[in-house]
N, C-alpha and C positions, 0 to 999 in steps of 0.2 A: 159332076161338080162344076158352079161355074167357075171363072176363073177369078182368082184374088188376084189383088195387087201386091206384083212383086214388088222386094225391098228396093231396089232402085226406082220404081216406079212411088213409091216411099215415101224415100227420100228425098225427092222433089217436091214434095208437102212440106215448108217451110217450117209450119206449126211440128208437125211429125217429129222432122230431124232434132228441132231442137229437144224436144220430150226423148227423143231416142238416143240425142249422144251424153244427156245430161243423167240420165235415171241410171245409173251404173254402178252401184255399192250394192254389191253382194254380201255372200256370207265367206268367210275363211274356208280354206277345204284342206281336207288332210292331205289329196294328190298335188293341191299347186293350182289344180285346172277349171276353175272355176266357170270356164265362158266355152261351149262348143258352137263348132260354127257345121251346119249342114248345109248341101249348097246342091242345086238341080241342076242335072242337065239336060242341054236338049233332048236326047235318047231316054228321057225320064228317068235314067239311073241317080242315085244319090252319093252324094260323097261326104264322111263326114271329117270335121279336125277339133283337135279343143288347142287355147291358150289359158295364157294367166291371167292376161287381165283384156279389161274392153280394149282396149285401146290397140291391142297388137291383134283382136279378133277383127277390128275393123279395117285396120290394115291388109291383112288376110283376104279380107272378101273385094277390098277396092282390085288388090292385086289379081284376086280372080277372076274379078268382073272385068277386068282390062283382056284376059287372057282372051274371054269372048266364049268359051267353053262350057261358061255355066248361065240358065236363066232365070234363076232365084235365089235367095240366101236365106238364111236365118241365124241371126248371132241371140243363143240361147244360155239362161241363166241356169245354171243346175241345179243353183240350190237355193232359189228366193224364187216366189213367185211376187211379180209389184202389183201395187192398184191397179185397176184400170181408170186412165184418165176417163172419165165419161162422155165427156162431149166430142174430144176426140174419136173417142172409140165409136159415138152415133154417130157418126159423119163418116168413117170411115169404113165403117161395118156394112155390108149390103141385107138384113133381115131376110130381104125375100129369097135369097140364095144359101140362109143360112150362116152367114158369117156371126161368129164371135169372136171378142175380142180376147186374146191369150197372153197372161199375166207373164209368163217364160219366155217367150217368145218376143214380149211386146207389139203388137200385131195382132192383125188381122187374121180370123185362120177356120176350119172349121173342123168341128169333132164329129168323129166318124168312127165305126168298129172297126178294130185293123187287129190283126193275127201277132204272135210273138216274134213277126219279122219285120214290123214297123224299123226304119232305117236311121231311127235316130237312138233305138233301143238295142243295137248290139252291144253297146257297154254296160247294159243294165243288166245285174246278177240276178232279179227277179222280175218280168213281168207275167201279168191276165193275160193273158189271146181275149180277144173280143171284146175288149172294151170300147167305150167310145172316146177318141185321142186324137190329139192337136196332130194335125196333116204335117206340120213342123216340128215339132220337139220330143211328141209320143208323149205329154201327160196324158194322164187319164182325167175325164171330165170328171170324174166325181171327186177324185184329188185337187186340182183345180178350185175346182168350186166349193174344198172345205166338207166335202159329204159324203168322203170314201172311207167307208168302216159305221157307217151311224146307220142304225134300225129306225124307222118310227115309230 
């Protein structure tokens, strides 16, 4: 896989940050938790957390990203998938590596088959093994894309 650009590296995209600190109404949730945050670390191990709202998710990751322990994040919506800005997302997207653009995530990201141990899916009461799923959040691309469950 090549390598994506991590969220601090992002964040430094003017245009980005603001689409990314401003797109942030969700849906209500029965738990409270609305916003998970999954975060890499060097060792390629994952760590995840959730909060309430955006605001203390970003909190969270500035605070990790100071720690120096992790080197990438994702602050992910659980229960909204947004537009994808377009122009953004072709500027930001590399095609030839595969990049898509991920509605959850907000980002850059790319779908690939990953097993029922995808690390963003331990809190999930049901996944597929083997679908094809955002490297960050664990949707399934056919979810995503509006075509999970439809026949032709």
């Amino acid at each position: 896989m090549s390598a994506l650009l991590t969220l601090p590296q992002l964040l430094r995209d003017e245009e980005y940050m603001t689409y990314f600190k401003r797109n942030t109404r969700v849906f209500r949730t029965a738990g409270g938790q609305p916003w998970q945050i999954v975060a890499l670390k060097e060792n390629g191990k994952w760590a995840n957390g959730f909060r309430p709202d955006f605001v203390s998710a970003f909190k969270a990751v500035k605070k990790l990203h100071k720690s120096g322990e992790y080197v990438d994040f994702s602050i992910i919506s659980r229960n909204r998938i947004f537009a994808t800005p377009r122009v953004l997302a072709e500027r930001l997207c590399d095609s030839a590596y595969g990049h898509e653009w991920c509605g959850r995530c907000r980002r850059p990201t790319i779908f690939r088959p990953y097993g029922s141990n995808h690390h963003a899916l331990k809190h999930a009461p049901v996944v597929v093994a083997y679908r094809a799923r955002c490297y960050y959040c664990g949707i399934s691309e056919e979810f995503h894309n509006g075509t999970y469950g439809r026949t032709a």
